[in-house]
C-alpha positions in Angstrom: -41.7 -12.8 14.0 -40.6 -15.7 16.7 -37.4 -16.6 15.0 -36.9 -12.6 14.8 -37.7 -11.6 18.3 -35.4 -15.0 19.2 -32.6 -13.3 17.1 -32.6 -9.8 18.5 -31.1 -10.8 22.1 -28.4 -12.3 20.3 -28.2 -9.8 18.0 -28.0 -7.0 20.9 -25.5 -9.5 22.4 -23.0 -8.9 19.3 -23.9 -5.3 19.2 -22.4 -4.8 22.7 -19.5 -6.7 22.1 -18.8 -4.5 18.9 -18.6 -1.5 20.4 -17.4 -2.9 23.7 -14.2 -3.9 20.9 -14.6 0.0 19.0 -14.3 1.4 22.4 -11.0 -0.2 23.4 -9.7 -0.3 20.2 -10.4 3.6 20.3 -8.3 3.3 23.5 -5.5 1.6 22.8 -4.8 3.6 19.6 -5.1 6.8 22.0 -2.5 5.7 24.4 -0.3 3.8 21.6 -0.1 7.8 20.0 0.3 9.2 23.4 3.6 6.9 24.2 4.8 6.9 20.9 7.8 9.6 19.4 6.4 12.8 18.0 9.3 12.4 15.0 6.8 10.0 13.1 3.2 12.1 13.3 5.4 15.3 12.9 7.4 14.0 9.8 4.0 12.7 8.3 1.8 15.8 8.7 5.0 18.2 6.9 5.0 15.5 4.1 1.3 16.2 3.6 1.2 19.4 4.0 3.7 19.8 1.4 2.2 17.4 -1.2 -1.1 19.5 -0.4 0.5 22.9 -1.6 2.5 21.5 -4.4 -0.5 19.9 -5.7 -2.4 23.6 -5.3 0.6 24.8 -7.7 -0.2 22.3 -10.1 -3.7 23.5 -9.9 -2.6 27.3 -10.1 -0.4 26.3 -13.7 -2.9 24.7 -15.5 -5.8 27.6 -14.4 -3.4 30.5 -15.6 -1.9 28.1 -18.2 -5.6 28.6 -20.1 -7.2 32.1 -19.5 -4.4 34.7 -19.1 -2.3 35.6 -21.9 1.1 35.0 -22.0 2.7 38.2 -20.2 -0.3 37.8 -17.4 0.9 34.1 -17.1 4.2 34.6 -16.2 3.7 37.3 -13.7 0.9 35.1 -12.0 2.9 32.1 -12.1 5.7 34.6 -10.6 3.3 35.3 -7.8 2.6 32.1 -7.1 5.9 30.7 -7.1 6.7 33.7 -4.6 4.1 33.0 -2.6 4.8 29.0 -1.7 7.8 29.7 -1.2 7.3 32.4 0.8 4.6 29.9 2.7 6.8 27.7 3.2 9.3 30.0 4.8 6.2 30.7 7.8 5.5 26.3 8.1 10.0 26.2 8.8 10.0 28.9 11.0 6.7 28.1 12.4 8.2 24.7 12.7 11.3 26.1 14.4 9.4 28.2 16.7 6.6 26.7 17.8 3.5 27.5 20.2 5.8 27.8 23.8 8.7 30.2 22.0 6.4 33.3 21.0 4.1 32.9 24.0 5.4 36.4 25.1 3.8 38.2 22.2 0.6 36.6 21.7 -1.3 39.4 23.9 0.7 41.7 21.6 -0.5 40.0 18.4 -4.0 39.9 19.5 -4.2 43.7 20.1 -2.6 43.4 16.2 -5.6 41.3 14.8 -8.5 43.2 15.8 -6.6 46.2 14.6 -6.3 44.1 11.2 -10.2 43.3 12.0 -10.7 47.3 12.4 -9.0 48.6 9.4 -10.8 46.8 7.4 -13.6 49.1 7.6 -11.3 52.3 7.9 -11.1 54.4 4.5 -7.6 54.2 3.0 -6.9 50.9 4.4 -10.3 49.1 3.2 -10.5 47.5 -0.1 -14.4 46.8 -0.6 -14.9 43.7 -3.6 -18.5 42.6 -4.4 -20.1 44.4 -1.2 -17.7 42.9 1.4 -14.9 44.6 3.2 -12.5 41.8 3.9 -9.7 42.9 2.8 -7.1 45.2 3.6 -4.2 47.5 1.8 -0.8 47.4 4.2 -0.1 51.6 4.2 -2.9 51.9 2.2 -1.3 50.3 -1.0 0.9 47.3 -2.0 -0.6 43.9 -1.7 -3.8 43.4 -0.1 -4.6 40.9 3.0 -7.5 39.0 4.2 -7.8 40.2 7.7 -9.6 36.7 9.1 -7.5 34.4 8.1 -4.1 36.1 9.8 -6.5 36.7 13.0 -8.1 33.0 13.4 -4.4 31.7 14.1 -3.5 34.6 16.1 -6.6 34.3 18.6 -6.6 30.7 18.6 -3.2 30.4 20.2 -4.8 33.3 22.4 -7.2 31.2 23.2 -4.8 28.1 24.2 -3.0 30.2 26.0 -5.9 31.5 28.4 -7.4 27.9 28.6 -3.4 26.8 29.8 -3.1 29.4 32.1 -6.5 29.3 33.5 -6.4 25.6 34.0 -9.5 24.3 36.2 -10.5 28.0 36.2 -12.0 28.0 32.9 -14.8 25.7 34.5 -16.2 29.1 36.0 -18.4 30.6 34.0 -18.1 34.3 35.4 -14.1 34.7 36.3 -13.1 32.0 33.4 -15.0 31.2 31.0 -16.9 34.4 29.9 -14.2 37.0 29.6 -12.2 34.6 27.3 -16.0 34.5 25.3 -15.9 38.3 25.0 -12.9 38.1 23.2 -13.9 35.8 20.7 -17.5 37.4 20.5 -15.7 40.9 19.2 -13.7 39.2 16.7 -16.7 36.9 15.3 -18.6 39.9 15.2 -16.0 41.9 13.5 -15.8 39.5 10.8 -19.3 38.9 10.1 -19.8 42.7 9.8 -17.4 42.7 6.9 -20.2 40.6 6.0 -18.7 37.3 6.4 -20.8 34.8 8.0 -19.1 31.9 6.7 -15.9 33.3 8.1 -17.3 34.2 11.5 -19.1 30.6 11.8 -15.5 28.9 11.1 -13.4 31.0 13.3 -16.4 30.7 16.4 -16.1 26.8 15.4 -12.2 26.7 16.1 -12.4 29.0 19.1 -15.1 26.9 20.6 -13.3 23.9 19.9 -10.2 25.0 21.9 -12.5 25.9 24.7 -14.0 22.9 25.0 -10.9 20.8 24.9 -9.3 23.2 27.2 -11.8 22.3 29.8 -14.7 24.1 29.6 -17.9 22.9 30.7 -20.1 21.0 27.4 -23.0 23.7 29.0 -20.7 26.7 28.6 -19.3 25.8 25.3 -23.1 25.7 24.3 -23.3 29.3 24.4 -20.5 29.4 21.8 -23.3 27.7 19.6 -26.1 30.2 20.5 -24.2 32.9 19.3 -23.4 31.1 15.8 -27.2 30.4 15.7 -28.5 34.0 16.7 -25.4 35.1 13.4 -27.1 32.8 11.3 -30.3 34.2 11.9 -29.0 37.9 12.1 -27.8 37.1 8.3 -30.9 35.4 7.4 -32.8 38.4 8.1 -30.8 41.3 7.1 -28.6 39.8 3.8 -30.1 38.8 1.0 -27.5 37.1 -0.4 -27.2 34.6 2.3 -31.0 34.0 2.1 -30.2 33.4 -1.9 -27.9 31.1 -1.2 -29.6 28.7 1.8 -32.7 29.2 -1.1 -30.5 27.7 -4.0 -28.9 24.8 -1.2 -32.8 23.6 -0.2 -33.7 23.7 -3.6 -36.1 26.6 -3.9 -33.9 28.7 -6.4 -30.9 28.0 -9.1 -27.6 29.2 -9.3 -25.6 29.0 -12.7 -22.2 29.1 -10.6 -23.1 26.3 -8.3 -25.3 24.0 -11.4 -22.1 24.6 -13.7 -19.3 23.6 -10.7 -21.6 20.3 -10.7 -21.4 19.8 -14.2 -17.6 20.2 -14.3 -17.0 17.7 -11.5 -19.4 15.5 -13.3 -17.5 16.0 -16.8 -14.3 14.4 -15.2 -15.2 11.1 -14.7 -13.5 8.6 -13.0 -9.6 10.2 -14.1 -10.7 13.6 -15.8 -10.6 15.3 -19.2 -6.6 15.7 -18.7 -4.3 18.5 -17.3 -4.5 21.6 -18.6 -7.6 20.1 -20.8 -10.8 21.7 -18.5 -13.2 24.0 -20.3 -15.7 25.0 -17.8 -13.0 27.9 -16.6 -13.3 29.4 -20.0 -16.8 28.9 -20.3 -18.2 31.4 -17.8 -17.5 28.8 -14.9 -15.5 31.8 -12.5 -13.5 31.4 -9.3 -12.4 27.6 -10.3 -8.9 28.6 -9.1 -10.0 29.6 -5.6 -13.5 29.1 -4.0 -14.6 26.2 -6.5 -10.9 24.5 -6.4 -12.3 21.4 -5.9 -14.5 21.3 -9.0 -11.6 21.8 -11.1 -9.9 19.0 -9.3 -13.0 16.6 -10.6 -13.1 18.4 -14.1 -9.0 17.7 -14.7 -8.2 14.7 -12.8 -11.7 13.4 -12.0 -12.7 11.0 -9.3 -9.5 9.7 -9.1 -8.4 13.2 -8.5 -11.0 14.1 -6.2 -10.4 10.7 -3.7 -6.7 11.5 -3.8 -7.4 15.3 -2.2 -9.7 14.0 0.2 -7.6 11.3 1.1 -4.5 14.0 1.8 -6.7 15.9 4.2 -8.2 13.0 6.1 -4.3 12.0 6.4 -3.5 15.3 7.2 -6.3 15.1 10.1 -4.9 11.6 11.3 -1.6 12.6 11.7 -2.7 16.0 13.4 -4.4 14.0 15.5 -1.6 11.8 16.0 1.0 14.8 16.8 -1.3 16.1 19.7 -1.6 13.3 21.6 2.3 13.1 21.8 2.3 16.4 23.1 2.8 17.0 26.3 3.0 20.4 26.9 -1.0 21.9 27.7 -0.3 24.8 26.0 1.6 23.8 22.9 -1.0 20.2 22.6 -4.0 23.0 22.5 -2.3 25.3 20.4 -1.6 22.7 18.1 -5.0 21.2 18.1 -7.2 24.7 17.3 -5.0 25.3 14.7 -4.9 22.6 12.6 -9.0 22.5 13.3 -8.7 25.7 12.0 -7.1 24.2 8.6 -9.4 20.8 8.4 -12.6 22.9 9.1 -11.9 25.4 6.1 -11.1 22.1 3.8 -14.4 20.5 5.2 -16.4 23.6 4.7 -15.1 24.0 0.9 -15.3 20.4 0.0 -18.9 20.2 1.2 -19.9 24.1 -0.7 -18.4 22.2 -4.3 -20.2 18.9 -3.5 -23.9 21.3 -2.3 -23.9 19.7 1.3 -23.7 23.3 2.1 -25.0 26.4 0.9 -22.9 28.5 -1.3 -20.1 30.3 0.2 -16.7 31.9 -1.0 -14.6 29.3 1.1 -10.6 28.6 0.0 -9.2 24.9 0.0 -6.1 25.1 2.4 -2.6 24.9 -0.1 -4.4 24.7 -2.8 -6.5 28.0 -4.0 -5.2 30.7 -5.4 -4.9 33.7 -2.8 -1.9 35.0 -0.4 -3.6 35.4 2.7 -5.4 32.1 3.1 -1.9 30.5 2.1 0.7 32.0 4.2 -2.0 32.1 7.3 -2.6 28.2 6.3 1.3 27.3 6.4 2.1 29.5 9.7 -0.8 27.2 11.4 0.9 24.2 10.6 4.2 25.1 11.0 3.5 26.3 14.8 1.6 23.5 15.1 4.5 20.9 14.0 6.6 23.4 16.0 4.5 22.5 19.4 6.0 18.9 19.3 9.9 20.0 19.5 11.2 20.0 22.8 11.7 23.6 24.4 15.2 24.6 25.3 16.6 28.0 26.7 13.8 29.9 27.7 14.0 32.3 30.8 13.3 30.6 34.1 10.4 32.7 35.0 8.6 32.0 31.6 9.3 28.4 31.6 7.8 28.1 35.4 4.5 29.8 34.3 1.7 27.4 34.8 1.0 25.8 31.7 
């Protein structure tokens, strides 16, 4: 006990000096990023966010490869081929583009997503599957759209814009903060009507995220997080599929969908049974191609396969991380930071569904499931976002002078 108790000042001693060292190290890499040449971050973040969706086509292939039949194949793997490429049409243009270029229409494009957010419960636009309206018909026919996921990167640059044009205003609660809340209250609540509580918790997570960085008050922000916990309660009590499912994540009940994703992550080992090679898709294991993406990447390519995913989004976090400090624009360095939040929460909330960290929930991997929406909404964020580090050139006078 002596020779402890003798240790521990010494021991405090080298604690403080540790995170005396974190802290400036912290530091220094903040304002090394901040002096440094957007090129490199910006450069880095397209190359992952390319190897990200080309590895989802992979994916895609060997899925459809194994339980569609030859004619269905081909048209599937025409869809998806259409689809990346259409994607990555939005990340160029986004790229081109950029936060600062369509400020002008944002307001515009907001009124546009919570008319998406509307029709989705308006007959001959809706498109109910397995109880939830979350999808929409454009004209009532042709291709279907997930309303959320085009609205998250629409009110998220809203949301940048009012914390840039508010400025120290945001810091009052009455004139600043709360009317840009009521904005995202509607939509959260929009969504989770559909129901969708997953979806409202990630888009109030982004939008709260921008506000706080824009400079709201910690206390203010809080209330963002009142309102996800009163949802979360709201669904407890009134869905019984979200009480299921927080039932099967504590343990108190089983789910064959969630026990069989384990099993098929555990099946791959440390490289996977092969490409092309899983079985748990074609033994009653569904949605492997989109809300249990990650599962097939353990079954295929194992834990290899797995760390090599996860490793491509913590890069693609460091290097968005990277590209934000070297912006110097407000506007564009918020814009650029809700949106890709938007992207690494999604991945986050996915990888921690497949691996039960959190209860069940129908969540797509960014660039790698299978769906259009998710995709094309998924690229457009990151291309506006790489977009926000270009330098602006040839906009009117009176738009460049607004405050920003």
């Amino acid at each position: 006990m002596a020779s402890r108790a003798a240790r521990s000042p010494q021991e405090a001693g080298r604690g403080a000096r540790l995170m005396r060292a974190a802290t400036e190290w912290v530091s220094s890499a903040g304002s090394r990023a901040r002096d440094a040449h957007p090129a490199g971050p910006r450069n880095a973040l397209l190359c992952t966010t390319l190897a990200l969706v080309g590895f989802g086509m992979l994916i895609q292939l060997s899925h459809a490869a194994t339980t569609l039949p030859a004619e269905a194949y081909r048209s599937e793997m025409a869809q998806q081929v259409l689809f990346r490429l259409i994607g990555i049409g939005l990340l160029i243009a986004g790229m081109a583009l950029g936060p600062r270029r369509i400020e002008r229409v944002i307001p515009a494009a907001t009124v546009g997503a919570f008319a998406l957010l509307v029709l989705c419960f308006v007959p001959g636009f809706e498109q109910p599957l397995n109880g939830s309206h979350r999808w929409i018909k454009i004209f009532g026919k042709g291709p279907s759209i997930q309303s959320s996921e085009i609205a998250r990167v629409i009110l998220v640059l809203w949301v940048a814009r009012r914390c840039a044009l508010l400025e120290d205003g945001l810091g009052d609660l009455r004139r600043g903060f709360i009317p840009a809340l009521a904005v995202g209250l509607v939509a959260a609540f929009l969504i989770f009507r559909e129901p969708d509580l997953g979806g409202a918790l990630l888009f109030l997570m982004c939008f709260g995220a921008t506000l706080y960085v824009g400079g709201a008050r910690v206390r203010h922000v809080g209330l963002v997080g009142a309102v996800a916990a009163i949802l979360l309660l709201a669904a407890l009590q009134f869905f019984g599929h979200v009480r299921e499912r927080f039932a099967v994540w504590a343990g108190e009940a089983t789910n064959s969908q969630v026990t069989r994703a384990a099993e098929a992550m555990a099946s791959g080992d440390m490289f996977g049974v092969g490409y092309t090679h899983g079985g748990f898709r074609n033994a009653g294991l569904q949605y492997m191609q989109t809300d249990y993406a990650f599962a097939f990447v353990g079954e295929e390519f194992g834990l290899f396969g797995g760390c090599v995913v996860v490793g491509l989004f913590a890069a693609f976090v460091w290097h968005s991380l990277r590209l934000i400090l070297c912006i110097k624009d407000r506007f564009a360095a918020l814009a650029a930071f809700g949106l890709t939040t938007s992207v690494s929460l999604q991945a986050l909330i996915h990888l921690q569904v497949v691996t039960g960290l959190a209860p069940p929930k129908g969540m797509a991997l960014p660039f790698l499931s299978d769906g259009g929406s998710a995709l094309l909404a998924a690229c457009l964020a990151v291309g506006l976002a790489l977009g926000a580090a270009r330098p602006v050139t040839g906009l009117a006078p009176e738009l460049a002078s607004e405050p920003v």
